[in-house]
N, C-alpha and C positions, 0 to 999 in steps of 0.2 A: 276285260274289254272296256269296260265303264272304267274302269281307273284310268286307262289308256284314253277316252274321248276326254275325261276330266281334263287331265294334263295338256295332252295337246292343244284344248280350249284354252287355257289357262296360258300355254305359253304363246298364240296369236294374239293374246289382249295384252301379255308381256312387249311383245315386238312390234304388235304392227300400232301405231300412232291412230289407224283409222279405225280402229275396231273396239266397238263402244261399249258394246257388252255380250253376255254367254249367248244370247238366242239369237244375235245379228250372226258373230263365228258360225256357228250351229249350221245358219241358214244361206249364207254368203261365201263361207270361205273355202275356194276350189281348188285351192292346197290342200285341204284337211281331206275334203272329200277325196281326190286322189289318192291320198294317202289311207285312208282307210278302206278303197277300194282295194287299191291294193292288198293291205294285209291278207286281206281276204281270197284275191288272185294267187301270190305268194303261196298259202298254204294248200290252196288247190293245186297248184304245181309242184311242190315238196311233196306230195302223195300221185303226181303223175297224172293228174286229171290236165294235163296243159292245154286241152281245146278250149274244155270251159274257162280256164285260166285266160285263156290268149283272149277267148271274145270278153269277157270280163274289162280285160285291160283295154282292148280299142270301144268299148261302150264308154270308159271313164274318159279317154282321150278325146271320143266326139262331146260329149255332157261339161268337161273343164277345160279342153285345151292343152291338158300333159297327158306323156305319154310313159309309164314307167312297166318297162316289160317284167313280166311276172317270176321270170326268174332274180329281178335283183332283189340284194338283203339292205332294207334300210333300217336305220336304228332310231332310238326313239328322240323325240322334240327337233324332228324334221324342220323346217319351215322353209315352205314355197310361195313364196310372195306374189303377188296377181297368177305368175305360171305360167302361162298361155307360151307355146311354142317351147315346151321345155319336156328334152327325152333322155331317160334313165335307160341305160342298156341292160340287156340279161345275166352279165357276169359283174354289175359295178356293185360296189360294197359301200355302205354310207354309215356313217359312224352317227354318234349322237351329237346334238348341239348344233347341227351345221344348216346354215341360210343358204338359199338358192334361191336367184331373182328370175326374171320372166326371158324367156328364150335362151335358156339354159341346153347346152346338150352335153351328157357324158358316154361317150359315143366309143367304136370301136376302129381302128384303121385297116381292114382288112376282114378277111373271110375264116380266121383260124377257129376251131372249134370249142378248144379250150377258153381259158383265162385271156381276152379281148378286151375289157373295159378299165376303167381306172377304178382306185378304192378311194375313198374320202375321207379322212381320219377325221376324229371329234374336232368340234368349234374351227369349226372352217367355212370359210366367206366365200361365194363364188357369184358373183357380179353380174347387170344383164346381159344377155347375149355372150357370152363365152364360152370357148368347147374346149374340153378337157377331153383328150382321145387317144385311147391305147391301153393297154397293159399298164399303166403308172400308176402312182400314189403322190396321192397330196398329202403330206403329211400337217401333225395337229395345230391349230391357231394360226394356219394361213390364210390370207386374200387372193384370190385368182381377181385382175381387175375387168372392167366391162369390155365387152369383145375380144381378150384377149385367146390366143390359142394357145394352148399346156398341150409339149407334145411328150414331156420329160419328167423325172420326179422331182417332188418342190421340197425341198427340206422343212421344216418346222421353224412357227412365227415368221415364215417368210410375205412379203408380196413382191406379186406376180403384175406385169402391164407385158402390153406388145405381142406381137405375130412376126415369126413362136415367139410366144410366151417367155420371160426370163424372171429373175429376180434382183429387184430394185433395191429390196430395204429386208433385210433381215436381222431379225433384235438380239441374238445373240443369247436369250434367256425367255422362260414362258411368260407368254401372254398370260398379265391379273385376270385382267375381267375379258375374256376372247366376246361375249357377250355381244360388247361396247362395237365393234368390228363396225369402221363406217366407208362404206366403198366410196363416197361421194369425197373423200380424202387423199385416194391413191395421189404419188406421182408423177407426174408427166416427164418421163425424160427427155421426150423431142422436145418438147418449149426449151425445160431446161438448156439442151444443146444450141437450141437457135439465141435463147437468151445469154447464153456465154460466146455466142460468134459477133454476136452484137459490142457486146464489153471489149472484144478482141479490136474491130474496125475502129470505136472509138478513142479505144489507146493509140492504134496505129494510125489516125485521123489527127489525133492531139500532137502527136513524133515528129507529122510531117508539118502539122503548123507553127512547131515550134522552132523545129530545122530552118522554115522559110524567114518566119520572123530574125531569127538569127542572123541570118543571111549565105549560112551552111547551104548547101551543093548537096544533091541526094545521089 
């Protein structure tokens, strides 16, 4: 368990820019606490104790603002960034390496009793305010971008913009440093779109002044 706080201390002073030293994390950061509440809920509920598991988990939810129900398995060097309005469901799987920003939900679409939530593979970005929902998989060194909805699976090194959710940019080979992962970089395809209808009017703006000058008949 100490190796465990080391690490995770160790990787919020990696990540987070604001975070100055071991006894601020320590005492500040309601990612970590979350998440080691959890461990703790988690194993209570692996041996069937789930009431005290359950109240465990909504004490953590009112004290940080996340809510990570006790039956999900998350893996190790989590990082939950501020948090606040951000829900882990009971069947979602979280791999190692993976960012999670604040109003996050990985949620379920329906009432099935099984396998309902999505899994997270390692070194995976998922951006604020985006819900990732169902049965799916994000596969490893992808971006889900901010607000978008994932209702589908996302292949590896892919990113994700848009409601539903789709894939803009996929590299084709692994991400070096998944690390490096900067959401504030995504895409925009609708500019993109509007900024190519633009290009289009001013060619066909140019055609018709050219026509005129000429003294051509349209």
């Amino acid at each position: 368990m100490l190796s465990r706080i080391k690490e995770d201390v160790d990787m919020v002073l990696e990540m987070d820019p604001a975070a100055k030293n071991r006894m601020e994390v320590l005492a500040t950061s309601s990612g970590l606490h979350a998440i080691w509440s959890h461990l703790i809920a988690h194993k209570l509920y692996k041996r069937n104790f789930t009431t005290s598991a359950r109240i465990i988990s909504q004490l953590t939810r009112f004290l940080t603002g996340i809510e990570i129900h006790p039956g999900a398995e998350v893996g190790r060097r989590l990082f939950i960034d501020h948090g606040m309005g951000t829900v882990i469901g009971e069947t979602c799987r979280i791999g190692n390496n993976v960012t999670i920003y604040q109003g996050v939900t990985l949620g379920g679409t329906g009432k099935e009793e099984q396998k309902r939530h999505p899994d997270i593979d390692d070194n995976v970005l998922i951006a604020a305010g985006a819900k990732v929902l169902g049965n799916i998989r994000i596969h490893e060194n992808s971006k889900i971008g901010a607000n978008s909805v994932v209702l589908k699976d996302i292949p590896r090194d892919s990113t994700v913009v848009g409601i539903p959710g789709y894939v803009v940019k996929q590299a084709g080979e692994k991400v070096k440093n998944a690390r490096d992962l900067n959401h504030a970089d995504l895409p925009d395809p609708i500019l993109d779109m509007i900024l190519g209808l633009e290009d289009e009017i001013k060619d066909f703006r140019n055609e018709v002044r050219n026509e005129v000058e000429n003294g051509s008949h349209i």
